[in-house]
C-alpha positions in Angstrom: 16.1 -7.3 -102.5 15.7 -9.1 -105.8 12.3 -8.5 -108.0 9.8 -11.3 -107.7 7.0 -10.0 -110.1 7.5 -6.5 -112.1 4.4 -5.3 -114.1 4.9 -2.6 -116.7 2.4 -0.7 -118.0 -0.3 -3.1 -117.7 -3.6 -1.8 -119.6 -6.5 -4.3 -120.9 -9.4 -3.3 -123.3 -12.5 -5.2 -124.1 -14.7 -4.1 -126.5 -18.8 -4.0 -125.0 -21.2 -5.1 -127.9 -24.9 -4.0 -127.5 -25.9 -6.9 -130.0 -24.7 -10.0 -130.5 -25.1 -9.5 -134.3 -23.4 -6.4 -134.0 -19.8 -8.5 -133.5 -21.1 -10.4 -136.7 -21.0 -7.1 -138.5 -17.7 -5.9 -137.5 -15.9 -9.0 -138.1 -17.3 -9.5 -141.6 -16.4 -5.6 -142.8 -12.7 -6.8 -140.7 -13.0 -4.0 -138.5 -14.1 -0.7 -141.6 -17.8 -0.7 -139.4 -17.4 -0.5 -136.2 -19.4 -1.5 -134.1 -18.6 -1.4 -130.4 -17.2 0.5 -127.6 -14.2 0.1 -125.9 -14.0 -0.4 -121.9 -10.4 -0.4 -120.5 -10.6 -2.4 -117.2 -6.9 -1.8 -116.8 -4.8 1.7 -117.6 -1.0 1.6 -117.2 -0.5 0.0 -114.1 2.8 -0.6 -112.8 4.1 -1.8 -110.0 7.0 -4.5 -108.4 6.7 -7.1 -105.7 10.4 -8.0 -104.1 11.1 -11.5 -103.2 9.4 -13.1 -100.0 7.3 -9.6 -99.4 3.8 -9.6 -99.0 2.4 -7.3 -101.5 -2.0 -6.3 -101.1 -4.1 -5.1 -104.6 -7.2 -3.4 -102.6 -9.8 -1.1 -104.0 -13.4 -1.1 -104.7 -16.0 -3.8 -106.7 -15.2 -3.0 -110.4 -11.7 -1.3 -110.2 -9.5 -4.0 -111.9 -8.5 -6.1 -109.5 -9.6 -9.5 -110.7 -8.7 -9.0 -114.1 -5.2 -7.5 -112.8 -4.7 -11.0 -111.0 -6.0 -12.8 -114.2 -2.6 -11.4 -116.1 -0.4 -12.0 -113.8 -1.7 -16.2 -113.5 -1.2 -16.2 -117.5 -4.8 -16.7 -117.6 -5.6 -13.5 -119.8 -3.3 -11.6 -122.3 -3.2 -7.6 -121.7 -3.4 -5.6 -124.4 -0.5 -3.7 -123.7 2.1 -3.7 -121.1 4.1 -7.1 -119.7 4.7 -9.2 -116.8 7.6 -10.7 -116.0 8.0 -13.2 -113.1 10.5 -15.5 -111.7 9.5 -19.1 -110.4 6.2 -21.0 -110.5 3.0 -18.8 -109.8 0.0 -20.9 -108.0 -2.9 -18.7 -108.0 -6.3 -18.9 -106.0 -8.9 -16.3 -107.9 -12.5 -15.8 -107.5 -14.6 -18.8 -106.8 -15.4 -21.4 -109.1 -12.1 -20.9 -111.1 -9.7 -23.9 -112.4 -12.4 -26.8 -110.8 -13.8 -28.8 -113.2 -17.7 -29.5 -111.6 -18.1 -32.6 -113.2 -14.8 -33.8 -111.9 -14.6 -35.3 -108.2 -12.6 -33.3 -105.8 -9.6 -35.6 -106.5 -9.5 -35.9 -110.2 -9.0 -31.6 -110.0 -6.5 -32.1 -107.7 -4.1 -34.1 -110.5 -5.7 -31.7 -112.8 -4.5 -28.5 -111.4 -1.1 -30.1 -110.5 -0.2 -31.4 -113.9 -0.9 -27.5 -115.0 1.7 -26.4 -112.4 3.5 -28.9 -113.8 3.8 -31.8 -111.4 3.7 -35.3 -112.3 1.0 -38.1 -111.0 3.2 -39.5 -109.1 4.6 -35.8 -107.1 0.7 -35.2 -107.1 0.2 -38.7 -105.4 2.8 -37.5 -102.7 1.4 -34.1 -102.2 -2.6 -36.0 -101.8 -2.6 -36.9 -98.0 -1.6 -33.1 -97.3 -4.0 -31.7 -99.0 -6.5 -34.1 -97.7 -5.9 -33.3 -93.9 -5.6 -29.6 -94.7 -8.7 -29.1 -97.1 -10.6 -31.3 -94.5 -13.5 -32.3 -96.4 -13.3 -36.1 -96.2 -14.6 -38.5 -98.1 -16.3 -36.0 -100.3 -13.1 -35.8 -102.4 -14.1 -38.7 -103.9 -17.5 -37.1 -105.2 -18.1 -34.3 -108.4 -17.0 -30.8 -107.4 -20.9 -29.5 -108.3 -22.0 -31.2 -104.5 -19.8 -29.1 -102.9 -20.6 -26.5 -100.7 -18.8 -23.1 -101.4 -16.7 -23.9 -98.0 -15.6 -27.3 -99.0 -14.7 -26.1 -102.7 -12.4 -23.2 -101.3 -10.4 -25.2 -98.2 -9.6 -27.6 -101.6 -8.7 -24.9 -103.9 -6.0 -23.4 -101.6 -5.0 -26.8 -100.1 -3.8 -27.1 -103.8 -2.9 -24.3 -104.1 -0.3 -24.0 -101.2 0.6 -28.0 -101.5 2.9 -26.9 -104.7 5.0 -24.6 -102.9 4.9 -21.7 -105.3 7.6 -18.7 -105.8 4.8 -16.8 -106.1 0.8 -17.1 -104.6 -2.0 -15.4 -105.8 -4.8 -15.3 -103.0 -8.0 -13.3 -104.5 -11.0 -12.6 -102.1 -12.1 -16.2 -102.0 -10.8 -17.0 -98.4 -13.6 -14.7 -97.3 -16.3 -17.7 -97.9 -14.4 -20.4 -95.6 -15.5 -20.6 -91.7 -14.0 -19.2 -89.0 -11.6 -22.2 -88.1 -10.4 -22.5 -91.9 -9.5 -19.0 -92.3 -7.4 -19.0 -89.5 -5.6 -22.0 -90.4 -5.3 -20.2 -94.1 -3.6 -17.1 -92.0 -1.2 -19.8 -90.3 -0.3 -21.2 -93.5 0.2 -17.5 -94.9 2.3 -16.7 -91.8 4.6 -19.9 -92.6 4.9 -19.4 -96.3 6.1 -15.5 -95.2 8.9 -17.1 -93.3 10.0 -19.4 -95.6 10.5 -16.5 -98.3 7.5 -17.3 -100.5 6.1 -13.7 -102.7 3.0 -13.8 -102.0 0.1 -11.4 -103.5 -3.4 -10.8 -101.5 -6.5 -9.2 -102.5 -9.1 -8.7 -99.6 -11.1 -6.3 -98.6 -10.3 -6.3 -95.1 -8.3 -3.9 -93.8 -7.3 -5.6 -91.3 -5.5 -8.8 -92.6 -4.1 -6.0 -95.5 -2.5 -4.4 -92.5 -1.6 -7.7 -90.9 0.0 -9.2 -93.4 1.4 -7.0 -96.1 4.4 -4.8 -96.1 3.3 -2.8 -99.7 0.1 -2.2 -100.9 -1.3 -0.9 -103.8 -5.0 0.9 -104.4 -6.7 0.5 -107.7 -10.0 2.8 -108.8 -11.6 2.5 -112.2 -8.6 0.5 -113.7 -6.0 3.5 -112.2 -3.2 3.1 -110.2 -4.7 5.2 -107.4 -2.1 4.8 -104.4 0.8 2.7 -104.0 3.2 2.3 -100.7 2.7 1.8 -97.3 -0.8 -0.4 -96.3 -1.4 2.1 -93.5 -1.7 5.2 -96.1 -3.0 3.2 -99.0 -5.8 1.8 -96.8 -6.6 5.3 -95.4 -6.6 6.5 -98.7 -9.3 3.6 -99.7 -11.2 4.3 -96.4 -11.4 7.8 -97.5 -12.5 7.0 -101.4 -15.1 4.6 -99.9 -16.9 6.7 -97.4 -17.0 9.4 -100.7 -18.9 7.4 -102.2 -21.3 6.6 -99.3 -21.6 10.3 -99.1 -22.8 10.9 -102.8 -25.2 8.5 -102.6 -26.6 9.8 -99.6 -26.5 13.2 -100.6 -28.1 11.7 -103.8 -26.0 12.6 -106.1 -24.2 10.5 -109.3 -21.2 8.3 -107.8 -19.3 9.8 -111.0 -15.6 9.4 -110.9 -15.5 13.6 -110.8 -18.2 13.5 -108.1 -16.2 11.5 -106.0 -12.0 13.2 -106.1 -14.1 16.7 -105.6 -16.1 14.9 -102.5 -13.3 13.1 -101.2 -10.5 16.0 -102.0 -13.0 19.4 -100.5 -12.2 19.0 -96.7 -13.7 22.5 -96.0 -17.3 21.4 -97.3 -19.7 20.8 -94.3 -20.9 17.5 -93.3 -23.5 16.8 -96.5 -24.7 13.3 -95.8 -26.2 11.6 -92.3 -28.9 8.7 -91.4 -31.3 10.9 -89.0 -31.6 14.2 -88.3 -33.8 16.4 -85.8 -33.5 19.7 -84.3 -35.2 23.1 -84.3 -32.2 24.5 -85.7 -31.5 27.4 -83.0 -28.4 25.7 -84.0 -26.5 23.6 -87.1 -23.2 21.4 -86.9 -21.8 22.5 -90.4 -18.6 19.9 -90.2 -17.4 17.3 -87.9 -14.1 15.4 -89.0 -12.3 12.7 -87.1 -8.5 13.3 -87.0 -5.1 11.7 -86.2 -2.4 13.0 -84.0 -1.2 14.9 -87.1 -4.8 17.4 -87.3 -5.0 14.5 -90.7 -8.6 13.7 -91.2 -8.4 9.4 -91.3 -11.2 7.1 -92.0 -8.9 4.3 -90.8 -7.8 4.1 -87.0 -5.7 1.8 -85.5 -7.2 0.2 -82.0 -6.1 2.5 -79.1 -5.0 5.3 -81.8 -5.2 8.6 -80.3 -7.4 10.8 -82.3 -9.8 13.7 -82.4 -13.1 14.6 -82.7 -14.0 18.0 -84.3 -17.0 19.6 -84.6 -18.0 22.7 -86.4 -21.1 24.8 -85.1 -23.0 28.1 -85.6 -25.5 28.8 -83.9 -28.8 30.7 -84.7 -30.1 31.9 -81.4 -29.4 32.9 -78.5 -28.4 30.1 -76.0 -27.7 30.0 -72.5 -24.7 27.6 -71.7 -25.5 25.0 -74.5 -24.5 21.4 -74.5 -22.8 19.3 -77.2 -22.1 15.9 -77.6 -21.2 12.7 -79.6 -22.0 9.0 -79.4 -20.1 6.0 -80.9 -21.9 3.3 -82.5 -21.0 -0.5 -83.7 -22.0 -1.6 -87.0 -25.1 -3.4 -84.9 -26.3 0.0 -83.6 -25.2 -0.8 -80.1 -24.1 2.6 -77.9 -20.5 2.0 -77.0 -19.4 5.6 -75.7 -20.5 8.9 -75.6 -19.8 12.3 -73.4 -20.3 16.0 -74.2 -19.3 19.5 -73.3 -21.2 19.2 -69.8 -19.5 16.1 -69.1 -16.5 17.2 -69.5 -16.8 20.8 -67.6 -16.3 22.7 -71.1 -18.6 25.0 -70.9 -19.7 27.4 -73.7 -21.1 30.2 -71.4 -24.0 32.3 -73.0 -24.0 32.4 -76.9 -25.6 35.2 -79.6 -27.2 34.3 -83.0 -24.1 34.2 -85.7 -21.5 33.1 -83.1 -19.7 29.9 -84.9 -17.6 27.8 -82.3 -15.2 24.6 -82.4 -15.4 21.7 -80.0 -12.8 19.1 -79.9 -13.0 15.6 -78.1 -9.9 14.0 -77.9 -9.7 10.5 -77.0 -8.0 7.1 -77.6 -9.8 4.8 -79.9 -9.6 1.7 -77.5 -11.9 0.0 -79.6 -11.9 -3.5 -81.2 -11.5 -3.9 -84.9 -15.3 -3.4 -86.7 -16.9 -0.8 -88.4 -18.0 1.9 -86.2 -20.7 5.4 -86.8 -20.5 8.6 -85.1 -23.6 10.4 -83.5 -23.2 14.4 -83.2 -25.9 16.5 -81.3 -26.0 20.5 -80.0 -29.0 20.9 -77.8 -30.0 22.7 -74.9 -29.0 21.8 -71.1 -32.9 20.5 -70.2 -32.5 18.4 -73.6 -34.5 20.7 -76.1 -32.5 19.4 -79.5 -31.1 22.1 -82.0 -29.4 19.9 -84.4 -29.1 15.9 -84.2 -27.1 14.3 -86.7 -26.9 10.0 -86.3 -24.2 8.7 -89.0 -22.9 11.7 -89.6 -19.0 9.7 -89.8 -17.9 6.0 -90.4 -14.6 5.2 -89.6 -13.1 1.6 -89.4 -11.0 0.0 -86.6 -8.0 -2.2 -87.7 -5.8 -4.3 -85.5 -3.1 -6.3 -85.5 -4.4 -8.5 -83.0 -7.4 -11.0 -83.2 -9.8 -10.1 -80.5 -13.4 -10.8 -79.2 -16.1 -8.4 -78.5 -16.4 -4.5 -78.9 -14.1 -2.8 -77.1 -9.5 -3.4 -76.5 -9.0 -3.6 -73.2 -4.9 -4.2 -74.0 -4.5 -7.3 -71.8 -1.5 -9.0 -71.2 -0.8 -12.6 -70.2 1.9 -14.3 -68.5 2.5 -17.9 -68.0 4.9 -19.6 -65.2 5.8 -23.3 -64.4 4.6 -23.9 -60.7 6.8 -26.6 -58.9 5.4 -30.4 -59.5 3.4 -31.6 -56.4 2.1 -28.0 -55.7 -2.2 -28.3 -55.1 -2.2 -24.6 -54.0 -1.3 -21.1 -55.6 -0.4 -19.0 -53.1 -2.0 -15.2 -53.3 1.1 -13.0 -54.1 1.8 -16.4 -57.3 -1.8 -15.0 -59.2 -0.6 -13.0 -62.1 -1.9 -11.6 -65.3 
């Protein structure tokens, strides 16, 4: 397929001042006292969209993303590298970009349009389309600065789209619209798929990243951190994520070194949790959640099979001990749980040193949302050795829109029933 967008090498430096006078300084001495230090928010990036593909940018608050979006728009120069492009780029970036407040809703309409080159009058026939789509009435006709941040996104990218770009830019700013407008902005995505638009998304939900792109790509502190698939570039952002959730738990520095060796040592034990109790007769050292493969994920798809598996040692001597998880939503609500005892896998009598594995397997049948794992060992009248709550986050993607906690795969049918028929019979009901 042909190239769309190609970025080469892209790398931008700014240079951080601690006093204002201190740029004074530099510039007068042209450049002999310096002054500053530099801060690259980009570092040879390189990547290339194919025509009519859905390419995602994901990756932490701070990694380069906006500004990585702000090059490819022509809105900022990069210091070195280059962009190349075919056909008109419309871009949507962070809120409260392109909008003049002072002007009403419909004077940066015509703005924007004569940028992307349209005239007043292709702007005049594009109006009642962008109108019905941004839905915000007469408030069109009043300054941007009265807006709500709703109503100033649904016109953004009802501009946006009206110009029928080669190539859209959609940052993180559909995230602020309602529940109604982002699904009609996932409609309109859909259609501008299938009519071979390039399109490049930034979110930070996994979910529409899975949904909707074919490539992704993973920036961290202005790196190129993983390119490909969204399925592996998503678990390898799940995975740099929950990393840093651990070092600040565990209280140390979220330093870029702190993180790869977190995030990299699968053999360390379990270092961060919410609550713990327990005597300690005996300790869970490690529990991972893993993928058909034995790969420890971070990401699941809903009704994934994957596995549980728990690392113990115990300290004392225990007769026929019993251990256990529990799943939690993001709310705190107890949506499954079972344990050895449960499940007629009995450890017998154990000795002081003994270290033992326990494996649940299961399919995650569970709707997409973030989700926490509860581990506990303890003793068969409920005396609690070691109690971990949080001990795992994973996250649940889907490609299907769904209500409430759990996937109970459903399928529906539909069937014409004869005109003039008032009655189903029995055997007619189907699902």
């Amino acid at each position: 397929m042909a190239v769309a967008l190609c970025v080469e090498g892209v790398s931008k430096q700014y240079r951080i001042y601690e006093r204002p006078v201190d740029r004074l300084k530099e510039t007068l001495t042209r450049g002999r006292w310096k002054t500053h230090r530099e801060f690259w928010a980009l570092r040879d990036v390189s990547f290339e969209v194919e025509q009519g593909t859905t390419f995602g940018i994901v990756g932490p608050n701070g990694s380069g993303k906006s500004t990585l979006l702000q090059i490819v728009a022509g809105t900022l120069e990069p210091t070195h590298g280059s962009v190349r492009h075919t056909g008109r780029i419309a871009a949507l970036l962070e809120l409260g970009a392109g909008f003049s407040p002072e002007f009403t809703g419909r004077e940066n309409v015509f703005m924007s349009s004569s940028l992307m080159g349209f005239s007043r009058a292709e702007t005049e026939g594009m109006l009642p389309e962008i109108e019905r789509f941004a839905e915000i009435g007469d408030f069109i006709y009043q300054p941007v600065k009265t807006y709500s941040s709703g109503m100033y996104v649904r016109l953004a990218f009802a501009t946006a789209i009206s110009a029928m770009p080669r190539i859209l830019i959609v940052d993180e700013a559909l995230a602020v619209g309602d529940a109604v407008f982002q699904h009609r902005c996932m409609r309109r995505i859909r259609e501008m798929q299938e009519s071979g638009m390039t399109i490049l998304f930034v979110s930070h939900d996994p979910g529409a990243i899975r949904a909707l792109c074919s490539r992704a790509v993973l920036l961290h502190a202005g790196f190129v951190e993983a390119i490909g698939k969204p399925t592996d570039v998503l678990n390898r952002y799940q995975k740099l994520i929950m990393a840093r959730e651990d070092a600040y738990e565990a209280g140390q520095p979220a330093t870029e070194e702190g993180i790869d060796t977190l995030a990299e040592d699968a053999s360390a034990p379990a270092a961060s949790y919410v609550y713990r109790h327990g005597d300690r007769s005996a300790e869970i050292l490690r529990v991972e959640l893993l993928n058909a493969a034995h790969h420890p994920v971070e990401l699941v798809e809903s009704g994934e099979a994957v596995l549980l598996r728990l690392r113990l040692r115990f300290n004392a001597e225990a007769e026929r001990p019993v251990c256990g998880f529990l799943l939690r939503n993001r709310h705190g609500i107890h949506l499954y749980g079972t344990n050895t005892e449960l499940q007629q896998a009995d450890f017998g009598p154990v000795r002081p040193g003994e270290v033992y594995e326990v494996t649940f397997a299961f399919n995650c049948w569970l709707a997409p949302d973030s989700y926490s794992v509860t581990v506990a060992i303890h003793s068969r009248d409920g005396v609690s050795f070691d109690w971990r709550d949080g001990v795992l986050f994973f996250q649940v993607m889907g490609a299907t829109a769904m209500e409430g906690v759990a996937n109970l795969n459903a399928t529906a049918m539909t069937r014409r029933i004869a005109m003039g028929t008032t009655e189903l019979k029995p055997e007619s009901i189907g699902a």
